[in-house]
ZAKE-362479 format. One record per residue (C-alpha): residue number from 1; x, y, z. Coordinates in Angstrom, 2 decimals, always signed. Example, Ala and Ser with C-alpha at 12.3 -4.5 7.8 and 13.67 -1.06 7.14 Angstrom:
BEGIN
NODE   seq         X         Y         Z
NODE     1    +12.30     -4.50     +7.80
NODE     2    +13.67     -1.06     +7.14
END
This chain:
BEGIN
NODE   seq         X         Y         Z
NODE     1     +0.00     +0.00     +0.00
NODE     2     +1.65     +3.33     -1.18
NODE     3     +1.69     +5.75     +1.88
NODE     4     +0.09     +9.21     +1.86
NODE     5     +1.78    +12.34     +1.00
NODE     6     +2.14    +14.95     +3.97
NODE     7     -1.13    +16.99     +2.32
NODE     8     -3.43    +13.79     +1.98
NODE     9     -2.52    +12.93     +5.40
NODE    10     -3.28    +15.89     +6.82
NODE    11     -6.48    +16.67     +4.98
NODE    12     -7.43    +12.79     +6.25
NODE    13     -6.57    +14.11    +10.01
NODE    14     -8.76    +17.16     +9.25
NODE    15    -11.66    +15.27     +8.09
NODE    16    -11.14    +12.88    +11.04
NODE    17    -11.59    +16.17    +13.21
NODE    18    -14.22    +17.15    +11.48
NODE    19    -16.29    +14.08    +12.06
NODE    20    -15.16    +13.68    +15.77
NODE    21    -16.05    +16.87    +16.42
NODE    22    -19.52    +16.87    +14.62
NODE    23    -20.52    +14.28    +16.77
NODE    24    -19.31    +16.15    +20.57
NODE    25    -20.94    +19.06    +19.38
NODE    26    -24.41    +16.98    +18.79
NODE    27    -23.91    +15.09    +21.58
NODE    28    -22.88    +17.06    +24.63
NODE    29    -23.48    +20.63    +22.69
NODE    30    -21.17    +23.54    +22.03
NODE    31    -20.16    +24.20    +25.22
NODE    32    -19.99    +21.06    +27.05
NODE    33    -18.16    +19.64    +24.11
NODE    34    -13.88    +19.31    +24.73
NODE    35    -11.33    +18.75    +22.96
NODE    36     -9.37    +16.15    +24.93
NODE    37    -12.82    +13.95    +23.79
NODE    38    -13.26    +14.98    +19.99
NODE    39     -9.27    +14.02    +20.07
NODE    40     -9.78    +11.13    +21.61
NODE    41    -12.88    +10.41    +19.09
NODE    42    -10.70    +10.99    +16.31
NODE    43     -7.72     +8.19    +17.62
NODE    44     -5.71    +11.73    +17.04
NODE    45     -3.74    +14.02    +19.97
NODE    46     -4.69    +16.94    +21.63
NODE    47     -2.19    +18.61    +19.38
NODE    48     -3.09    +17.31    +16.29
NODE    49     -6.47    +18.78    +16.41
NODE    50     -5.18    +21.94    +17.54
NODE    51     -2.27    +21.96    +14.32
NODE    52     -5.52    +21.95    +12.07
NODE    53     -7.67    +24.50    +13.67
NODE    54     -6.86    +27.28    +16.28
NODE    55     -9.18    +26.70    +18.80
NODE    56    -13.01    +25.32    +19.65
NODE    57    -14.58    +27.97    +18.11
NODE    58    -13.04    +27.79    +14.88
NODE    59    -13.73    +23.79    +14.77
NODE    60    -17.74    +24.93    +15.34
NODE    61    -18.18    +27.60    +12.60
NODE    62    -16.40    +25.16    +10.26
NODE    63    -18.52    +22.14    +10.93
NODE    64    -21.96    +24.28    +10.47
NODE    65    -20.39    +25.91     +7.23
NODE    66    -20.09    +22.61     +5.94
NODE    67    -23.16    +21.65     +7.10
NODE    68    -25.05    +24.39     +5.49
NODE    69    -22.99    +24.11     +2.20
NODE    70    -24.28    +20.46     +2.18
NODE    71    -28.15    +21.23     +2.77
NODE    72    -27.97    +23.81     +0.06
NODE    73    -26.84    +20.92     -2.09
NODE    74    -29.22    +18.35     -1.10
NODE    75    -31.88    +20.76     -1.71
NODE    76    -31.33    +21.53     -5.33
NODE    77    -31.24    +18.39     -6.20
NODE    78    -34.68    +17.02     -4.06
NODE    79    -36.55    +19.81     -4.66
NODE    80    -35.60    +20.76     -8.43
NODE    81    -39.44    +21.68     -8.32
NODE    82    -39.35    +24.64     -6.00
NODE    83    -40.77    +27.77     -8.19
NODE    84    -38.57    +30.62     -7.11
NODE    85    -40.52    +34.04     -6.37
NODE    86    -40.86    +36.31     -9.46
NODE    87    -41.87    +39.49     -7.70
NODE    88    -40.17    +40.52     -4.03
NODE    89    -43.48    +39.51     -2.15
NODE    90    -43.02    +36.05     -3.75
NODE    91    -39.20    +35.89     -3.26
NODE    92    -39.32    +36.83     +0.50
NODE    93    -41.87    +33.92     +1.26
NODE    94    -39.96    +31.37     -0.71
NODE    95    -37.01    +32.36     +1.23
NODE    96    -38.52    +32.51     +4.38
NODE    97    -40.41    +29.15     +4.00
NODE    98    -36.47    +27.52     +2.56
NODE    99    -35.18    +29.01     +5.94
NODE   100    -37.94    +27.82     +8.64
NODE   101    -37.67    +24.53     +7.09
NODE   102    -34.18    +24.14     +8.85
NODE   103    -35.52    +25.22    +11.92
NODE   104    -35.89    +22.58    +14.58
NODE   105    -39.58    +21.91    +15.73
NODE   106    -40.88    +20.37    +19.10
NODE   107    -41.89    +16.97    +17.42
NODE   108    -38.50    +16.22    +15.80
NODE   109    -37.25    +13.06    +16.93
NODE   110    -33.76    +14.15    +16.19
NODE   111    -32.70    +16.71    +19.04
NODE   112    -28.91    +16.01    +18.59
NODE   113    -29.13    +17.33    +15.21
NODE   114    -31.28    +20.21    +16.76
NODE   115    -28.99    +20.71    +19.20
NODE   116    -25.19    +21.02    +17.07
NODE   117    -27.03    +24.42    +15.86
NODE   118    -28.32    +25.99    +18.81
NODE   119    -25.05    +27.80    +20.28
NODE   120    -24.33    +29.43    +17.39
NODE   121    -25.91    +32.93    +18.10
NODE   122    -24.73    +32.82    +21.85
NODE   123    -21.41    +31.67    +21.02
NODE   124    -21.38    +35.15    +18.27
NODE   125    -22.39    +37.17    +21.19
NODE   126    -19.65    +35.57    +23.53
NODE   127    -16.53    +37.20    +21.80
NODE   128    -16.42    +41.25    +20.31
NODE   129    -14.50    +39.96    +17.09
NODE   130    -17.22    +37.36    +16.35
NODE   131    -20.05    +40.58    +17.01
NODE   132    -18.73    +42.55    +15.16
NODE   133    -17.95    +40.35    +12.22
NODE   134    -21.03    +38.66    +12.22
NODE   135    -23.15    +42.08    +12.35
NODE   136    -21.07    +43.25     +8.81
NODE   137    -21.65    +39.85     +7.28
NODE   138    -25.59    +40.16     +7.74
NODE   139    -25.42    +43.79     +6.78
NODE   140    -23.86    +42.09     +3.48
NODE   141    -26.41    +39.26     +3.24
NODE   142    -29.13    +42.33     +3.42
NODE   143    -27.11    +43.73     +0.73
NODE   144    -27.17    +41.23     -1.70
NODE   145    -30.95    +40.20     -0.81
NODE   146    -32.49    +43.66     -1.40
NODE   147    -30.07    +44.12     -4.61
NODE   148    -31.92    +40.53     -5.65
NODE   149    -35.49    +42.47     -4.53
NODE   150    -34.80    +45.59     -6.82
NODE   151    -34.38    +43.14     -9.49
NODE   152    -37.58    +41.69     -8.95
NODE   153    -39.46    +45.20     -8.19
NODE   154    -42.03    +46.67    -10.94
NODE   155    -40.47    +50.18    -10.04
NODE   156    -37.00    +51.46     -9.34
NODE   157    -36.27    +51.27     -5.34
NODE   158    -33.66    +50.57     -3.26
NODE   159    -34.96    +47.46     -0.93
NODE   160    -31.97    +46.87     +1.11
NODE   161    -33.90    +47.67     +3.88
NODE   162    -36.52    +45.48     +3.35
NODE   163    -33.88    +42.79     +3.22
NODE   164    -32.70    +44.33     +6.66
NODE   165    -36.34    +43.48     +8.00
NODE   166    -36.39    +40.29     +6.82
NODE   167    -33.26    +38.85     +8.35
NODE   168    -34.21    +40.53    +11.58
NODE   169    -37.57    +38.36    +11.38
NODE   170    -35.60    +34.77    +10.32
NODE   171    -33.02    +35.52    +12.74
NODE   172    -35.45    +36.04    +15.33
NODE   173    -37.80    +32.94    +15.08
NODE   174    -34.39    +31.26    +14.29
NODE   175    -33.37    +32.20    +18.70
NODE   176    -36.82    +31.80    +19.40
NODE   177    -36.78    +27.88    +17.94
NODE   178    -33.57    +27.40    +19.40
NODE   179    -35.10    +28.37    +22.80
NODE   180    -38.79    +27.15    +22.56
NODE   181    -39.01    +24.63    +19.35
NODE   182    -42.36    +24.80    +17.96
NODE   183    -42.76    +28.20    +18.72
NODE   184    -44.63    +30.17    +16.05
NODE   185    -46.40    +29.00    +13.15
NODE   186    -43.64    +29.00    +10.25
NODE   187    -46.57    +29.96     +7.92
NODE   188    -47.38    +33.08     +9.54
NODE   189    -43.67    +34.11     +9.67
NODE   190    -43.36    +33.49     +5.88
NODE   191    -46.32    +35.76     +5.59
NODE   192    -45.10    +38.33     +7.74
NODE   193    -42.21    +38.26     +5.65
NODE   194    -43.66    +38.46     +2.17
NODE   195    -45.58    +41.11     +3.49
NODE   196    -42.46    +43.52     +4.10
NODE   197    -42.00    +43.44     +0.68
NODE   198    -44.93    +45.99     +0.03
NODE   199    -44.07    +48.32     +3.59
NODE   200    -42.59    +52.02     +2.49
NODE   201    -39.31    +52.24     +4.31
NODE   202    -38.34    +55.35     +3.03
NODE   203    -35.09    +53.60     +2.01
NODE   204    -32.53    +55.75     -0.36
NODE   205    -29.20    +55.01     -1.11
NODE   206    -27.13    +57.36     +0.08
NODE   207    -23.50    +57.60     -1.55
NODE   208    -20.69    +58.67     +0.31
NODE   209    -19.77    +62.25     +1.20
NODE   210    -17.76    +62.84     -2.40
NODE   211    -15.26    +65.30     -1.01
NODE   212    -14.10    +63.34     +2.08
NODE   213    -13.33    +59.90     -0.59
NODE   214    -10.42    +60.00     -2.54
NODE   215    -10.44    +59.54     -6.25
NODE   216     -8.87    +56.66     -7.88
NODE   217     -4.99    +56.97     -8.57
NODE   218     -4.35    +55.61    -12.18
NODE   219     -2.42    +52.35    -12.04
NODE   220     -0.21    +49.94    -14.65
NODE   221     -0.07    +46.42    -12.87
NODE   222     -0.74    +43.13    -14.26
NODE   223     -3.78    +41.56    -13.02
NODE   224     -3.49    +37.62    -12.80
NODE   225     -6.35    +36.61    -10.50
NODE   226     -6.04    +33.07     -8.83
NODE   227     -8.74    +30.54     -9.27
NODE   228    -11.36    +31.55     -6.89
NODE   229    -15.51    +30.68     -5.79
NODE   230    -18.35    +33.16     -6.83
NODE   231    -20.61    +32.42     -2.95
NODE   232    -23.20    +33.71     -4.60
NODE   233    -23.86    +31.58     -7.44
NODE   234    -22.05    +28.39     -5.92
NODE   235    -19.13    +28.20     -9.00
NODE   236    -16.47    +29.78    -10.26
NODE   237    -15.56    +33.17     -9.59
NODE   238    -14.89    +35.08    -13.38
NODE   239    -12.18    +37.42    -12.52
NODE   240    -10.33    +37.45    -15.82
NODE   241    -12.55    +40.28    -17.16
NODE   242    -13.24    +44.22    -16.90
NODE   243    -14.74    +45.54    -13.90
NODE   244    -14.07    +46.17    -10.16
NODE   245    -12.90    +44.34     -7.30
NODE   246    -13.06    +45.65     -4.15
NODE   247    -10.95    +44.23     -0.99
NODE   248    -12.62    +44.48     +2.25
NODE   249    -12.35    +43.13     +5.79
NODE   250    -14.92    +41.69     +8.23
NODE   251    -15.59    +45.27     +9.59
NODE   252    -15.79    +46.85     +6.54
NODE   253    -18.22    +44.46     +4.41
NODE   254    -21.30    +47.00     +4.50
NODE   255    -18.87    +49.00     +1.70
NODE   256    -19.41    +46.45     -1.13
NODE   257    -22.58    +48.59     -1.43
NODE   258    -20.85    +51.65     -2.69
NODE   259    -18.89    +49.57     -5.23
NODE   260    -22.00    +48.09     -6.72
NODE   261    -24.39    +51.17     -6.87
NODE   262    -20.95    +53.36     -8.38
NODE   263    -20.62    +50.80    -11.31
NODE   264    -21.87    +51.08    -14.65
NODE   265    -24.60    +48.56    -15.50
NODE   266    -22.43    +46.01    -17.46
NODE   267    -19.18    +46.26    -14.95
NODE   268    -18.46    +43.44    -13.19
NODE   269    -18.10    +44.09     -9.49
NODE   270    -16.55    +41.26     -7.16
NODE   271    -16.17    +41.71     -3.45
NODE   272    -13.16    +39.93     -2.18
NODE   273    -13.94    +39.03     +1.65
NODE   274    -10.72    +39.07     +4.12
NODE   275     -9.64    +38.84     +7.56
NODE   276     -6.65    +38.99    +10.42
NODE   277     -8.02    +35.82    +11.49
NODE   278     -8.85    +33.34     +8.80
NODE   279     -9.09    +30.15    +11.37
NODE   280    -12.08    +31.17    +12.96
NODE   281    -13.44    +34.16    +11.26
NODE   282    -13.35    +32.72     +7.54
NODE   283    -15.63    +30.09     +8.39
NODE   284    -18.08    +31.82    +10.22
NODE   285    -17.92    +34.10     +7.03
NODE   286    -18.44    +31.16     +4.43
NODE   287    -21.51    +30.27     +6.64
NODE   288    -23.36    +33.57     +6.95
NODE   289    -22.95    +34.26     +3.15
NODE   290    -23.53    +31.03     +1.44
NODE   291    -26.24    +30.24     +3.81
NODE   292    -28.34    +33.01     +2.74
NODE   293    -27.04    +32.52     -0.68
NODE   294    -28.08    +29.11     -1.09
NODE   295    -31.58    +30.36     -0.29
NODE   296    -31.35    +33.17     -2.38
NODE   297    -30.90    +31.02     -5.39
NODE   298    -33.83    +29.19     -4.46
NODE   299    -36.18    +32.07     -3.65
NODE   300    -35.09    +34.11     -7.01
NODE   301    -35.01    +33.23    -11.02
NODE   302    -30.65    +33.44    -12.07
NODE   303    -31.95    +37.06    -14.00
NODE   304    -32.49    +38.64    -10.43
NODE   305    -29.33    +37.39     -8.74
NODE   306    -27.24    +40.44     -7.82
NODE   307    -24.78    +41.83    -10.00
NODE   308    -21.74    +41.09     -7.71
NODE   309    -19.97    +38.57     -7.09
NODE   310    -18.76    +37.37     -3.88
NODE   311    -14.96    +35.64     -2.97
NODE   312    -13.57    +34.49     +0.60
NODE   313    -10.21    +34.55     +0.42
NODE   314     -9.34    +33.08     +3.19
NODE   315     -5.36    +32.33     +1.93
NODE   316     -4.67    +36.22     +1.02
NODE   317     -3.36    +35.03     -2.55
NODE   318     -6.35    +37.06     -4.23
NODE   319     -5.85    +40.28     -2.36
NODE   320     -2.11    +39.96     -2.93
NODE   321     -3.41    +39.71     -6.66
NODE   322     -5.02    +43.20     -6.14
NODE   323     -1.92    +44.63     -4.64
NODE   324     -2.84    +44.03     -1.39
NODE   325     -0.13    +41.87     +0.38
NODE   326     -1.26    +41.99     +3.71
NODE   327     -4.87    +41.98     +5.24
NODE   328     -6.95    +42.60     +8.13
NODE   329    -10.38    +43.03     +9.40
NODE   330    -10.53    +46.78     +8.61
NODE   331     -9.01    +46.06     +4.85
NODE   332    -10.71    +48.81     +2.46
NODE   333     -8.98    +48.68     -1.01
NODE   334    -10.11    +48.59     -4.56
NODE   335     -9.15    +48.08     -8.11
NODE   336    -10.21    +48.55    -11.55
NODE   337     -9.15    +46.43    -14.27
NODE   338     -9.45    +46.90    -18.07
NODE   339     -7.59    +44.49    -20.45
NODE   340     -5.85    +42.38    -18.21
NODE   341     -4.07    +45.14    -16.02
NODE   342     -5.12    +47.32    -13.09
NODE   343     -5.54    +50.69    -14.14
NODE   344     -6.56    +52.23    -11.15
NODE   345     -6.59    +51.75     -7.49
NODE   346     -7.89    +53.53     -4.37
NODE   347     -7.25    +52.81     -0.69
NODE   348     -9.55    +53.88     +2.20
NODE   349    -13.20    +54.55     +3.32
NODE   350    -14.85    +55.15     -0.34
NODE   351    -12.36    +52.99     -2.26
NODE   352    -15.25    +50.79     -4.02
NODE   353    -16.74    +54.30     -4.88
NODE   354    -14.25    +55.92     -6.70
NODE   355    -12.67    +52.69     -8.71
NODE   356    -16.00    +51.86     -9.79
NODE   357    -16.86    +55.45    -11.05
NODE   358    -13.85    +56.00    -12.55
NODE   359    -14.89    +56.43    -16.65
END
C-alpha cells in the first residue's frame, strides 16, 4: 500500500476532526463539548487537532459551514421543483419558508441534530470579534438580498432595507426555535415576511460624502487573478474580465454597497472578503454568506441574482493579486481592471466608490 503524502494525510486528520467533532458538538453541545474527547474520538492528539484548527470555536463555525454548504446541495437536487418568487413579495416567502424549514420543531425526533445548531448565536455574542464580524456579514447578506429584490421590483427602489427586515424576522424565530421549538407558526412568519416586501421604508441610497473619498490613482499592474468561488452563485468566480474588485475586511463588508451602486450597469463588481483571522473568522464568514445565498438562489429566477460577485479569500493570494499583500479586518482597497491590467486603485473609506466610477 503506497503511503500518503504529507497533504493527503493531513487533509485525512482534518476530516477525522471534522467528524469527531460533529458528533461532541451533537452530543454534549457547544459548550460542554472538549477537545481532549473529539481528540480522543478521532484516535488523534490533543495537538493534532489543535495543528488543524486554532481553537473550539473555529472547529464549530467550520462544521456548520459545511453543514449548510451540504443542505444547500441536497436541496437543489430534491426539490428541483421549488418555483422561485418572481416578484419581491413572492421571493421573501420562498425564502422565508427555505429558511424555517431548517428550523428545529418540538416533534422532531432528532434533538442532537437540533442541538449542534443551537449555540451558534450565543457563542457570536460571547466574543467582540465574532459581534462585530457577524453584524457586517448580515449587513452584506441584506445587501445582496435587497439588490436581488430591486431586481424583482415593478419600479425602481432601493430594498436593502426590506432585506434588513427580513433577516431581523428569520433571525429572530431562528433564537426563538432554538429556545422554545415549535414556537410560532412557520406559515405566519413566511407571511409576515412576504408582506415587508410591500411596507414604504423610506429607504434611499445614500452615496458617500464625495469630497471626504479620494479619487482613484491611475495604475499599470498586471492583473493575474487566482482561481477563486463566486458564494453567490455556488461556481467559479470570473475574474479574468473588466470591472471592479473591491478588498474588504470583516468590519468593513457593509462598503461592497458603494462599489456596486458606483458601477456602470455592465461592470463586473466582485467583493473579495478578508480577515486577520482566517481560522475562525473565515468560516463563520463562508456560513453567513452562502447560507443566505443558497436560499437566495432558491427564492429568485438566475436574471435577479445580484450583479456582484462574492470571494472568501481566506489564503490572502487574491488580495495579494489586487496589490494588497497583507490583510486585516478593517481592509478597504479597490481596483479597476481593463484588459488584463489594473488601471486604477484607491485605498480607504470610499475605495469601491471611486474605482468603480472611474470612466
Amino acid at each position: 500500500m503506497s503511503r500518503l503524502s504529507r497533504a493527503q494525510a493531513q487533509e485525512r486528520n482534518r476530516a477525522r476532526v471534522l467528524a469527531a467533532a460533529r458528533q461532541e458538538f451533537a452530543e454534549r453541545g457547544y459548550r460542554d463539548a472538549k477537545i481532549d474527547s473529539i481528540a480522543e474520538r478521532a484516535d488523534l492528539t490533543r495537538g493534532a487537532v489543535y495543528s488543524n484548527f486554532p481553537g473550539k470555536r473555529a472547529l464549530y463555525f467550520t462544521i456548520l459551514a459545511d453543514d449548510a454548504e451540504r443542505a444547500d446541495a441536497e436541496r437543489a437536487d430534491g426539490e428541483a421543483g421549488t418555483e422561485p418568487g418572481n416578484t419581491p413579495a413572492l421571493a421573501l416567502g420562498v425564502l422565508a419558508r427555505a429558511w424555517l424549514a431548517g428550523l428545529p420543531l418540538a416533534t422532531d425526533g432528532d434533538q442532537a441534530a437540533a442541538r449542534l445548531g443551537s449555540d451558534l448565536l450565543p457563542e457570536i455574542q460571547a466574543s467582540k470579534p465574532t459581534r462585530a464580524a457577524f453584524a457586517q456579514l448580515v449587513e452584506l447578506d441584506a445587501i445582496l438580498l435587497g439588490l436581488a429584490l430591486e431586481r424583482l421590483a415593478r419600479e425602481p427602489a432601493r430594498l436593502v432595507r426590506t432585506a434588513e427586515a427580513t433577516l431581523t424576522t428569520l433571525y429572530g424565530a431562528s433564537q426563538l426555535a432554538a429556545a422554545a421549538p415549535g414556537y410560532g407558526d412557520p406559515f405566519v412568519i413566511s407571511m409576515v415576511c412576504e408582506h415587508l416586501a410591500g411596507l414604504d421604508l423610506s429607504d434611499e441610497w445614500a452615496p458617500p460624502h464625495l469630497p471626504y473619498v479620494p479619487p482613484a490613482r491611475p495604475a499599470d499592474e498586471p492583473w493575474a487573478p487566482p482561481s477563486a468561488a463566486d458564494l453567490v452563485r455556488a461556481g467559479p468566480a470570473r475574474l479574468t474580465g473588466d470591472g471592479v474588485v473591491t478588498v474588504l475586511g470583516l468590519r468593513r463588508l457593509a462598503a461592497a454597497e458603494e462599489a456596486v451602486r458606483a458601477a456602470p450597469p455592465d461592470s463586473a463588481v466582485t467583493v473579495v472578503v478578508v480577515t486577520g483571522d482566517p481560522g475562525e473568522l473565515a468560516p463563520l464568514a463562508r456560513l453567513v454568506i452562502a447560507g443566505l445565498s443558497g436560499l437566495l438562489r432558491r427564492a429568485c429566477p438566475p436574471a435577479s441574482w445580484p450583479p456582484v460577485q462574492v470571494v472568501l479569500d481566506e489564503t490572502g493570494r487574491l488580495a495579494e493579486a489586487a496589490g494588497v499583500p497583507a490583510v486585516s479586518d478593517a481592509t478597504e482597497t479597490a481596483v479597476r481592471v481593463r484588459g488584463g491590467r489594473i488601471v486604477a486603485r484607491a485605498e480607504g473609506p470610499g475605495a469601491g466608490h471611486a474605482a468603480a466610477s472611474l470612466r
